[in-house]
PyMOL Python script that loads the backbone (N, CA, C, O; Angstrom):
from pymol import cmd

cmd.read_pdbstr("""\
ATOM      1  N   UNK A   1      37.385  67.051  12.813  1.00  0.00           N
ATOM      2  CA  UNK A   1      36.552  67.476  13.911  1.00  0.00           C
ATOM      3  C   UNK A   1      35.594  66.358  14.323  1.00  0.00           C
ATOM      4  O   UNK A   1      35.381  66.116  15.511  1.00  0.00           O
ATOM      5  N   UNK A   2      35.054  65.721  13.384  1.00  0.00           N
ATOM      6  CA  UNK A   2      33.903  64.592  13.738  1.00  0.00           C
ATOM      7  C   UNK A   2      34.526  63.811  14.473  1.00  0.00           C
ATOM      8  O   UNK A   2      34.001  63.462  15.531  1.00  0.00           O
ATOM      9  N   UNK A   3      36.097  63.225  14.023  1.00  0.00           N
ATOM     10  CA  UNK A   3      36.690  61.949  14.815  1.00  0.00           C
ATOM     11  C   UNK A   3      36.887  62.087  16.214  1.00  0.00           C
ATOM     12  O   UNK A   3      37.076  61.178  17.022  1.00  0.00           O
ATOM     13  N   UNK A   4      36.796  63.934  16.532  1.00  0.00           N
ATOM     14  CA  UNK A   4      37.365  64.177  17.967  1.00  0.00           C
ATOM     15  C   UNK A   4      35.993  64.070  18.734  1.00  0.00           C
ATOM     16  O   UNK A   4      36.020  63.950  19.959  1.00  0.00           O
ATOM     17  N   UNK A   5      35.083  64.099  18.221  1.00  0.00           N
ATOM     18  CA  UNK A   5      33.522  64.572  18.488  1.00  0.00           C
ATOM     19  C   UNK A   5      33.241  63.055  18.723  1.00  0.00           C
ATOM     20  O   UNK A   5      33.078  62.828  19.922  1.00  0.00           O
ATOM     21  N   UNK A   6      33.166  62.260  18.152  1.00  0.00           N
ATOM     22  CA  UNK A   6      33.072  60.796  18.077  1.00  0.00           C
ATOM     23  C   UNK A   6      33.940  59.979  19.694  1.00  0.00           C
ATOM     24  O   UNK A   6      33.506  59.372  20.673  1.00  0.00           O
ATOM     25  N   UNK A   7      35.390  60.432  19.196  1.00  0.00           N
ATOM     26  CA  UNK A   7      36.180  59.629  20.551  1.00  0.00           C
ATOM     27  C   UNK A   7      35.634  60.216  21.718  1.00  0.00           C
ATOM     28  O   UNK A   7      35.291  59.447  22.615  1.00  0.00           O
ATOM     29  N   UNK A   8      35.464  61.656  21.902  1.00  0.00           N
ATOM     30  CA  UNK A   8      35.101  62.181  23.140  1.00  0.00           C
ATOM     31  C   UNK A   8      33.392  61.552  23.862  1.00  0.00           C
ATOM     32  O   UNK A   8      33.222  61.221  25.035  1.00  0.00           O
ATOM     33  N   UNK A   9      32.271  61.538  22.698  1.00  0.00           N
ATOM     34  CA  UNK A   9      31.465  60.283  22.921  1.00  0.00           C
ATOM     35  C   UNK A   9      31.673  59.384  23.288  1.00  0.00           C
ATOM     36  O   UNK A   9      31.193  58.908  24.316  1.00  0.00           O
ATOM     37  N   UNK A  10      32.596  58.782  22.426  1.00  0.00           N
ATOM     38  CA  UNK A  10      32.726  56.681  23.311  1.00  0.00           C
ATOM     39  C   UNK A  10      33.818  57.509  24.363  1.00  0.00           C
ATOM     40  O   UNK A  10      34.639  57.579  23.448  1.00  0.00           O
ATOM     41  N   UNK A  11      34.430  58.100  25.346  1.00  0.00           N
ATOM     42  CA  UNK A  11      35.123  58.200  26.473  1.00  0.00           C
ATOM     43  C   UNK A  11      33.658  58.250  27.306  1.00  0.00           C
ATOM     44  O   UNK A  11      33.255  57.283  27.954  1.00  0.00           O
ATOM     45  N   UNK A  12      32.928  59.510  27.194  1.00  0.00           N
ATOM     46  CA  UNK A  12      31.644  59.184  27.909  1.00  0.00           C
ATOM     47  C   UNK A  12      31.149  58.457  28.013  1.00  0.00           C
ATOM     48  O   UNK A  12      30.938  57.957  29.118  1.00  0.00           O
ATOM     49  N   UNK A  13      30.681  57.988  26.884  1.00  0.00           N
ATOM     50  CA  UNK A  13      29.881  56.237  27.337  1.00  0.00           C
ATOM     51  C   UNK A  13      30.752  55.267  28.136  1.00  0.00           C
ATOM     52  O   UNK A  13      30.286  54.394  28.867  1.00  0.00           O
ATOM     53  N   UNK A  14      32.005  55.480  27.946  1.00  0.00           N
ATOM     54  CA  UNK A  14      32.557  54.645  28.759  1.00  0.00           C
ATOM     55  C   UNK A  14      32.542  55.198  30.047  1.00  0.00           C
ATOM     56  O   UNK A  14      32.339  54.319  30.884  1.00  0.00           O
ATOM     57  N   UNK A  15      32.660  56.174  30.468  1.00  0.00           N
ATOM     58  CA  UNK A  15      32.145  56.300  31.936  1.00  0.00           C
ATOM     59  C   UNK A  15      31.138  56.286  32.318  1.00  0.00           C
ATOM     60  O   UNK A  15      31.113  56.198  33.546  1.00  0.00           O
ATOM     61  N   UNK A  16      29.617  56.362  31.565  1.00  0.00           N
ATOM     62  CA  UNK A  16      28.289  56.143  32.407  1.00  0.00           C
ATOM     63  C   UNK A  16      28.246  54.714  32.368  1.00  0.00           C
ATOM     64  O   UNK A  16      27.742  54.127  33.325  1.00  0.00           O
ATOM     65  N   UNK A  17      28.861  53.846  31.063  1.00  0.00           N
ATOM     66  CA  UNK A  17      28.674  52.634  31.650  1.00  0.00           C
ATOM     67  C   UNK A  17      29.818  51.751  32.899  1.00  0.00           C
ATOM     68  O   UNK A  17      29.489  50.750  33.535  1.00  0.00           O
ATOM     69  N   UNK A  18      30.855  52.292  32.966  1.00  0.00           N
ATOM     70  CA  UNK A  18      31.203  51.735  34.373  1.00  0.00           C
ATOM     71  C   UNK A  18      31.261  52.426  35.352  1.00  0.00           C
ATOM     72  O   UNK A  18      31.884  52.067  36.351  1.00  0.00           O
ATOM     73  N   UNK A  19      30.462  53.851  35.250  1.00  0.00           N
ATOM     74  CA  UNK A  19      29.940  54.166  37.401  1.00  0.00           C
ATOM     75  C   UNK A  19      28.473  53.192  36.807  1.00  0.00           C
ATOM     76  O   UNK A  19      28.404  52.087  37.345  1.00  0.00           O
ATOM     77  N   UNK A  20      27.662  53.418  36.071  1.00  0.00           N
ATOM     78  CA  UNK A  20      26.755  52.382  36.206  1.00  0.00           C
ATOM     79  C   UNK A  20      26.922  50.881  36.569  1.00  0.00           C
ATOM     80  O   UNK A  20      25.798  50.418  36.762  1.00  0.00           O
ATOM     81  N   UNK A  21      27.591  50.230  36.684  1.00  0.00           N
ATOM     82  CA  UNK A  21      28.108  48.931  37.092  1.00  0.00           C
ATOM     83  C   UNK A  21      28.242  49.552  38.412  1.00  0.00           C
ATOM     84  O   UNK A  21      27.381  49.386  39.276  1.00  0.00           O
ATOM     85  N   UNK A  22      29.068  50.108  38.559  1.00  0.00           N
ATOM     86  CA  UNK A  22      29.982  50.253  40.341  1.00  0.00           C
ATOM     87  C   UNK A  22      28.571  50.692  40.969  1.00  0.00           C
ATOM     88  O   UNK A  22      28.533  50.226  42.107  1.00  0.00           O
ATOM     89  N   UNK A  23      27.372  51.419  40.675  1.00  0.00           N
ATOM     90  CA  UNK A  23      26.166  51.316  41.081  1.00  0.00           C
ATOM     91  C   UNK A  23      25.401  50.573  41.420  1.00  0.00           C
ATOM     92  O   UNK A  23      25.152  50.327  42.600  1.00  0.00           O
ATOM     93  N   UNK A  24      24.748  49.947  40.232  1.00  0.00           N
ATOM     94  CA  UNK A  24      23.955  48.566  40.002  1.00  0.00           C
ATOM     95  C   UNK A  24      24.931  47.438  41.211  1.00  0.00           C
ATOM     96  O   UNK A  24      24.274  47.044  42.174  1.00  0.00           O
ATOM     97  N   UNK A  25      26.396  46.979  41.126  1.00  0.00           N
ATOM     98  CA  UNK A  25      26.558  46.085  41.811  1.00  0.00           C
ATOM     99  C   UNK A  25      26.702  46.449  43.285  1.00  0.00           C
ATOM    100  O   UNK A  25      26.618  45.595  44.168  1.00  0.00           O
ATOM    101  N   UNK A  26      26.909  47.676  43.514  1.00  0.00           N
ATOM    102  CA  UNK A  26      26.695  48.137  45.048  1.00  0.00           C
ATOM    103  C   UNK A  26      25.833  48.281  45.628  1.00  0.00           C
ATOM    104  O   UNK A  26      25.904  48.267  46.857  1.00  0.00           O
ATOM    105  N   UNK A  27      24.196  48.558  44.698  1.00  0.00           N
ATOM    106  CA  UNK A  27      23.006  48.234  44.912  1.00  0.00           C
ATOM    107  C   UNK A  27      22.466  46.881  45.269  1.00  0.00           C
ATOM    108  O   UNK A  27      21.623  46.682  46.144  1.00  0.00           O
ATOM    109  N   UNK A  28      23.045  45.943  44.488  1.00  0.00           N
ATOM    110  CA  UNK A  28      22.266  45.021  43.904  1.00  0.00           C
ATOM    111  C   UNK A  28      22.153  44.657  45.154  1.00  0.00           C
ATOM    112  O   UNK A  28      23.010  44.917  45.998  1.00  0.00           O
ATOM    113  N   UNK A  29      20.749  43.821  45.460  1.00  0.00           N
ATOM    114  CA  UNK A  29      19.921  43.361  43.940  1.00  0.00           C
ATOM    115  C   UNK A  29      19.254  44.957  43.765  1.00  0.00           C
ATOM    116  O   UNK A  29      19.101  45.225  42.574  1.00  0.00           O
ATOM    117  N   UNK A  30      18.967  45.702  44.393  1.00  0.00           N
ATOM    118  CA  UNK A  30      18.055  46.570  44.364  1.00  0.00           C
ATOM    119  C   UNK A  30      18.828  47.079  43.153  1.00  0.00           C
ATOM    120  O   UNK A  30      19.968  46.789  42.790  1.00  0.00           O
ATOM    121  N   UNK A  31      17.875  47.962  42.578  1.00  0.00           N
ATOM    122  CA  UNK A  31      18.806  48.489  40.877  1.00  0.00           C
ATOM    123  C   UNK A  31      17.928  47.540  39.814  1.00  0.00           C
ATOM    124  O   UNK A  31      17.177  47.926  38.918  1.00  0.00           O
ATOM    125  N   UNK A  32      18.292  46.081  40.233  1.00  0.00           N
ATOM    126  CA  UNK A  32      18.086  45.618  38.957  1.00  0.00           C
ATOM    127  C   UNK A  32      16.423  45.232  38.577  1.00  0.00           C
ATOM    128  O   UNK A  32      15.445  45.091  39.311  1.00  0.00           O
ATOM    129  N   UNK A  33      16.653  45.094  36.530  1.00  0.00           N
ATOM    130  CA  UNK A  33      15.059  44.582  36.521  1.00  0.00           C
ATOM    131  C   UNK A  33      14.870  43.285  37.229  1.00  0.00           C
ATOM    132  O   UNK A  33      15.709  42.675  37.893  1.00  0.00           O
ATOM    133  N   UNK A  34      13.341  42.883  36.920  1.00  0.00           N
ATOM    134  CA  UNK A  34      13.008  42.091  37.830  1.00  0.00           C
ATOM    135  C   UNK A  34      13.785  40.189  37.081  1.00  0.00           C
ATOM    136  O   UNK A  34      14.078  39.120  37.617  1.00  0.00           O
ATOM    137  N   UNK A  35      13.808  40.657  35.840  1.00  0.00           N
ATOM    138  CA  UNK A  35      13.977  38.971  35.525  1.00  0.00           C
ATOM    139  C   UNK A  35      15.650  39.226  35.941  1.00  0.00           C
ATOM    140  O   UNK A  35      16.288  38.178  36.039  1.00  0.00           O
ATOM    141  N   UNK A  36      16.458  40.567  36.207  1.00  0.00           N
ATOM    142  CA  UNK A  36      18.196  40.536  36.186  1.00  0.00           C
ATOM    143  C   UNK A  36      18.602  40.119  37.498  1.00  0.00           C
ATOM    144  O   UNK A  36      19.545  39.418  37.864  1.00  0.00           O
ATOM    145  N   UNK A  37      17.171  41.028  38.478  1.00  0.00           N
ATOM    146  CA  UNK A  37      17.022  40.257  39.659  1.00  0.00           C
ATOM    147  C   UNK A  37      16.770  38.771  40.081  1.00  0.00           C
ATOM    148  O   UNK A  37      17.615  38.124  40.700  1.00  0.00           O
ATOM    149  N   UNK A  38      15.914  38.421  39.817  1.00  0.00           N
ATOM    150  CA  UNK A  38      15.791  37.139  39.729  1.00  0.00           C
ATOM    151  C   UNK A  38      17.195  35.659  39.685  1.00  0.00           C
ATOM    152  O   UNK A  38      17.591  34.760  40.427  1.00  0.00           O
ATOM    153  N   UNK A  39      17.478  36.188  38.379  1.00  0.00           N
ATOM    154  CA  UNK A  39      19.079  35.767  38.411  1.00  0.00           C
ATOM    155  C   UNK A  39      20.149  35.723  39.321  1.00  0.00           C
ATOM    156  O   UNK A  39      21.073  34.916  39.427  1.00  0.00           O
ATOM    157  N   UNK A  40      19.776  37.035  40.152  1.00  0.00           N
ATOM    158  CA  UNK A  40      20.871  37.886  41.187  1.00  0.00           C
ATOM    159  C   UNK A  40      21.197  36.800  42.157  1.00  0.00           C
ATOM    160  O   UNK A  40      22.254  36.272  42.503  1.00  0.00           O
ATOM    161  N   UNK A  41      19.666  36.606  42.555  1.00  0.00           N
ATOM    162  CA  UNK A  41      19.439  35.611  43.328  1.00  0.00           C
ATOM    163  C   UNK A  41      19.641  34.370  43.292  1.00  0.00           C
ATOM    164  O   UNK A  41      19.731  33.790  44.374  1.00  0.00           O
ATOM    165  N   UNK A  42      19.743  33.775  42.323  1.00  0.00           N
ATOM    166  CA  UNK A  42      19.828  32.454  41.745  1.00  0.00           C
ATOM    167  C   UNK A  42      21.846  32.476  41.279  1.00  0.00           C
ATOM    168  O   UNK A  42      22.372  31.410  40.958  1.00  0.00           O
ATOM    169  N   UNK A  43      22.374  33.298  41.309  1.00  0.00           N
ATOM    170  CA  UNK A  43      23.572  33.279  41.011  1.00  0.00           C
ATOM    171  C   UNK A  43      24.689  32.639  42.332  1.00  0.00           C
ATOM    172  O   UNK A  43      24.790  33.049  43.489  1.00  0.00           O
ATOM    173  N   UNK A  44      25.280  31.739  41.787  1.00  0.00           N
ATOM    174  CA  UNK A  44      26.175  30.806  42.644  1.00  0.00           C
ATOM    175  C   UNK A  44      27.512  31.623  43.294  1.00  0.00           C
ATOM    176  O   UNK A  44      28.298  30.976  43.987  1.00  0.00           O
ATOM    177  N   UNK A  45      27.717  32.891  43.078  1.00  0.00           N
ATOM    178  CA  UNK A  45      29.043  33.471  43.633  1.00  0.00           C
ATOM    179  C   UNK A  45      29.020  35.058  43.128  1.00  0.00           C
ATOM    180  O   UNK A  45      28.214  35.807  42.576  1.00  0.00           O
ATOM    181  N   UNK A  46      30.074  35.113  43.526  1.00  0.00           N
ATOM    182  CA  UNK A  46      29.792  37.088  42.955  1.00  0.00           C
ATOM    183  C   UNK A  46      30.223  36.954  41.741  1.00  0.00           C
ATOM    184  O   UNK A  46      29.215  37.272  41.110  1.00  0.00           O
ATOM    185  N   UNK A  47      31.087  36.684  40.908  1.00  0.00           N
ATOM    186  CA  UNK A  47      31.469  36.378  39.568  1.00  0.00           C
ATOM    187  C   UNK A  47      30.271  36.069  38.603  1.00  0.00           C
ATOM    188  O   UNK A  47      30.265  36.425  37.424  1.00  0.00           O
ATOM    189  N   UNK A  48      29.351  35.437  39.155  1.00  0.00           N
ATOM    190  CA  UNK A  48      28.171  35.543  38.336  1.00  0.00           C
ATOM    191  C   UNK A  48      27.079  36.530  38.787  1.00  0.00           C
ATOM    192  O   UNK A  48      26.168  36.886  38.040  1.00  0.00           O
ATOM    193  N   UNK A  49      27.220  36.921  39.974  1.00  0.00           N
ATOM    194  CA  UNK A  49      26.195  38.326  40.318  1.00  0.00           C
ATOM    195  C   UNK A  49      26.785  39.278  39.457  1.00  0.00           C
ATOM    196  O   UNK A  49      26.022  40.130  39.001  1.00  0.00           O
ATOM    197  N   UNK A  50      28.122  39.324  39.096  1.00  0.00           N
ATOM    198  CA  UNK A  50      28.677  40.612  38.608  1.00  0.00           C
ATOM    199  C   UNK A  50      27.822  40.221  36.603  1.00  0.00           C
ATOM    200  O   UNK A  50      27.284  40.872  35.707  1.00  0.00           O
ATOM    201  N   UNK A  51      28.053  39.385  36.764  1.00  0.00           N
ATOM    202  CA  UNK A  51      27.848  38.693  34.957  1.00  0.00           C
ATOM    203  C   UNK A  51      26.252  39.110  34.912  1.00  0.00           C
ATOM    204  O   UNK A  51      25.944  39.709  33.882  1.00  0.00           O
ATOM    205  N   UNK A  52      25.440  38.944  35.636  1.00  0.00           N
ATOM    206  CA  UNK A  52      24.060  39.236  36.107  1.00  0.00           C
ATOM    207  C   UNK A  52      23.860  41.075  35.544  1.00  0.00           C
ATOM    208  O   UNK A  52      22.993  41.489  34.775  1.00  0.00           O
ATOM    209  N   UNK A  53      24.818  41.790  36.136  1.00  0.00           N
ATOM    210  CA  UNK A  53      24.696  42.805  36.509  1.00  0.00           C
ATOM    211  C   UNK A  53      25.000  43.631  34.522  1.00  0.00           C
ATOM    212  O   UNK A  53      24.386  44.503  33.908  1.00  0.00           O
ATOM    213  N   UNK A  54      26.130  42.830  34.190  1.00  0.00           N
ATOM    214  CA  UNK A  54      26.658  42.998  32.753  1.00  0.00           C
ATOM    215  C   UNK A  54      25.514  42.887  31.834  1.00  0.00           C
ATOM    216  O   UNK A  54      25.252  43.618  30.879  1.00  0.00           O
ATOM    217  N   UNK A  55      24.957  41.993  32.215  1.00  0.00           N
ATOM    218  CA  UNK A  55      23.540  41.311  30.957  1.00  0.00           C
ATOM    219  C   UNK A  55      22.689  42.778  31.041  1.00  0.00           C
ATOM    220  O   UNK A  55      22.304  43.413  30.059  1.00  0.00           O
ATOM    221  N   UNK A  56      22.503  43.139  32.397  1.00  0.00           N
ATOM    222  CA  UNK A  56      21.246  44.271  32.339  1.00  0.00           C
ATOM    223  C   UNK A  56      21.522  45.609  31.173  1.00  0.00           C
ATOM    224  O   UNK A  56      20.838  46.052  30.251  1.00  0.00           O
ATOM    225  N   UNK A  57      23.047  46.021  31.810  1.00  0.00           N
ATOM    226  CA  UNK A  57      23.496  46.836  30.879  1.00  0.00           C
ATOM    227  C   UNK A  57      23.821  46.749  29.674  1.00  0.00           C
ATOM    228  O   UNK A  57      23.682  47.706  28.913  1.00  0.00           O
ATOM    229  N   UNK A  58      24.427  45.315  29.198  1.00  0.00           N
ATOM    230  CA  UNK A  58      24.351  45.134  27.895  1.00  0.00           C
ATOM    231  C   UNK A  58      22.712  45.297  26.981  1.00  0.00           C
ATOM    232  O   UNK A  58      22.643  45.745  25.837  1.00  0.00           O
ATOM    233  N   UNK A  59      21.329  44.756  27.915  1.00  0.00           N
ATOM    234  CA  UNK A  59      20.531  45.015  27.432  1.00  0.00           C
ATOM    235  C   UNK A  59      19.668  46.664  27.243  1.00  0.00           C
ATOM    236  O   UNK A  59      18.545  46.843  26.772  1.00  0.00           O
ATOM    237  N   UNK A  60      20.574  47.644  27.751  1.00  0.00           N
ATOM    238  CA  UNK A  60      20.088  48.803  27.591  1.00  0.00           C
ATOM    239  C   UNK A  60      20.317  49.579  26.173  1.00  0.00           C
ATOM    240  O   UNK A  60      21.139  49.193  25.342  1.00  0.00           O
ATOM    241  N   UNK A  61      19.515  50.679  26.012  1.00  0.00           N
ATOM    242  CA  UNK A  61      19.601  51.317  25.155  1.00  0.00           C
ATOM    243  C   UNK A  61      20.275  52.438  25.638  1.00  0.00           C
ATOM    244  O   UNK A  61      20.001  52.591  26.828  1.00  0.00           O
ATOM    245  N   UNK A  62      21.302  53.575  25.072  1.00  0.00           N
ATOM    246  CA  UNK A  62      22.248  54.776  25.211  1.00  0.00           C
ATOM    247  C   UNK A  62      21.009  55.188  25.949  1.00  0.00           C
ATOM    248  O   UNK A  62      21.265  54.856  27.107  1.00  0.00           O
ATOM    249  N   UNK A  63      19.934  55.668  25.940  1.00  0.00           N
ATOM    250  CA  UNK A  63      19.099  56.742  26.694  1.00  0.00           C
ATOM    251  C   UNK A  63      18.949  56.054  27.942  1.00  0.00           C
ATOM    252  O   UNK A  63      18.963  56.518  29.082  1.00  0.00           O
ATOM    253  N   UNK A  64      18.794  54.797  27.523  1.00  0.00           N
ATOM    254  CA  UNK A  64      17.924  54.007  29.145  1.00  0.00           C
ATOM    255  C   UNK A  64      19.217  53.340  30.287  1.00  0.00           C
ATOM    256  O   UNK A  64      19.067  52.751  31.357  1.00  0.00           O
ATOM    257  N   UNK A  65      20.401  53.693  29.591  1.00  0.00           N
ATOM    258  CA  UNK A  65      21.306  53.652  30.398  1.00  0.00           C
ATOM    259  C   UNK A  65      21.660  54.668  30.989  1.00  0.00           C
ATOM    260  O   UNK A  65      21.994  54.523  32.165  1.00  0.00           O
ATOM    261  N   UNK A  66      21.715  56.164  30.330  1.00  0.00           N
ATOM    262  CA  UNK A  66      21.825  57.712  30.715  1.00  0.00           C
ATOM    263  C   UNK A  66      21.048  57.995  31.827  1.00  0.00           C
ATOM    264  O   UNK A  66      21.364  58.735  32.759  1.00  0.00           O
ATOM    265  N   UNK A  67      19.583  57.110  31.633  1.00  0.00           N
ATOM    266  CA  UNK A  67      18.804  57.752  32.815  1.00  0.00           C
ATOM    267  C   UNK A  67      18.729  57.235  33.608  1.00  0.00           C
ATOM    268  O   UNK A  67      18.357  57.980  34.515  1.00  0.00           O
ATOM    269  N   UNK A  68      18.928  55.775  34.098  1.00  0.00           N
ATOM    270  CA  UNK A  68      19.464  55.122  35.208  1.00  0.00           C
ATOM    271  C   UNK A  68      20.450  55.235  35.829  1.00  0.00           C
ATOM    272  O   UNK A  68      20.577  54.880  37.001  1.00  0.00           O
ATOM    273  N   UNK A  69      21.563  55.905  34.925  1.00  0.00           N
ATOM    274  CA  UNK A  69      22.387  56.321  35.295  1.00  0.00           C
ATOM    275  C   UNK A  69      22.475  57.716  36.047  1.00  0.00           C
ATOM    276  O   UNK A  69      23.263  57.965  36.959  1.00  0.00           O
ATOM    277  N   UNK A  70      21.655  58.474  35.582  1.00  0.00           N
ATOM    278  CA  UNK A  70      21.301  59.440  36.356  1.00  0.00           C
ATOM    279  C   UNK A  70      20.369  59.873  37.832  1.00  0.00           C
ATOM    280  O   UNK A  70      20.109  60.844  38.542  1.00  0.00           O
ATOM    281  N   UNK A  71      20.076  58.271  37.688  1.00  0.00           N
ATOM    282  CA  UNK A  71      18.679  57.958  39.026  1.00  0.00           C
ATOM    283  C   UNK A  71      20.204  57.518  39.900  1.00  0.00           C
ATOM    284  O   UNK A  71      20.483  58.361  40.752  1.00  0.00           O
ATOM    285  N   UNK A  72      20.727  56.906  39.852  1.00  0.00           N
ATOM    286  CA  UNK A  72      21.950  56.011  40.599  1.00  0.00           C
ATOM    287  C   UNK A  72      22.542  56.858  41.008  1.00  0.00           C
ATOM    288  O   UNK A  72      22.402  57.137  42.199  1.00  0.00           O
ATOM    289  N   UNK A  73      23.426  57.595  40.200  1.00  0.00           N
ATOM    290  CA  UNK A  73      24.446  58.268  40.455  1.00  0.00           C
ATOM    291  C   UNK A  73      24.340  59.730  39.938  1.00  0.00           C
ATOM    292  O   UNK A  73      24.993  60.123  38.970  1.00  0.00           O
ATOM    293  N   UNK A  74      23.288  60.686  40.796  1.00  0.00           N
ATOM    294  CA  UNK A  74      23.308  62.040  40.054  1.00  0.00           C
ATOM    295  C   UNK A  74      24.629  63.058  40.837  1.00  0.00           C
ATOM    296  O   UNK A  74      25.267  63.139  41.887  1.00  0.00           O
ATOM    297  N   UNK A  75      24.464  63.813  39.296  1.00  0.00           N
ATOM    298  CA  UNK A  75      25.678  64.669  39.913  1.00  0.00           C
ATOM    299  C   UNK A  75      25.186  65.458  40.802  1.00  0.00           C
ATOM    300  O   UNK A  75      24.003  65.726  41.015  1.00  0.00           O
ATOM    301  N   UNK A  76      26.346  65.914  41.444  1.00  0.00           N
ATOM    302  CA  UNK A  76      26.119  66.862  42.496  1.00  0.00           C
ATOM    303  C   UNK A  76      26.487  68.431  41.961  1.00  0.00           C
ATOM    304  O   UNK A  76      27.508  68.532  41.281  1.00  0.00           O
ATOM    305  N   UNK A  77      25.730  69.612  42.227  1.00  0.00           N
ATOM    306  CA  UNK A  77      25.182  70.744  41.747  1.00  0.00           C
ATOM    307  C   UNK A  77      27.166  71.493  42.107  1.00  0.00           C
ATOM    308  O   UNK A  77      27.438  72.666  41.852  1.00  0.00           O
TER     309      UNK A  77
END
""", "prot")
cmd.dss("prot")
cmd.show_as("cartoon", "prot")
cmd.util.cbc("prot")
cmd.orient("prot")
C-alpha cells in the first residue's frame, strides 16, 4: 500500500512541477523571484530563459511550489 501511496505522490509532483514551468515560462518574467528575474533578463536566448525558469523551481520547497502553483494555475471549481 505505501509503494502505491508513494508513486501516486511523485505522479503529482510531477504534474505541479511541469504546469508550474508551462506557467512561470508563459509568464515570465512576471512569476519570477527577483534575483530569477534578473537573470531572465540577462539571459542570451530562450534556452537559457527556460534554464532561468528551472533554477527557480529547483530552488523551491514541496509547499512553496504547491502554492505558487496554486497562485498560477488555480483550479477551476
Amino acid at each position: 500500500m505505501q509503494r502505491a501511496e508513494q508513486e501516486a505522490l511523485r505522479a503529482d509532483q510531477r504534474v505541479v512541477v511541469s504546469e508550474l514551468a508551462e506557467a512561470l515560462v508563459a509568464r515570465a518574467p512576471d512569476g519570477l523571484e527577483p534575483q530569477f528575474r534578473a537573470a531572465f533578463d540577462r539571459a542570451p536566448d530562450d534556452r537559457a530563459r527556460k534554464r532561468v525558469v528551472v533554477d527557480q523551481i529547483a530552488g523551491l520547497t514541496d509547499a512553496s511550489a504547491r502554492a505558487l502553483h496554486a497562485r498560477l494555475r488555480p483550479r477551476s471549481a
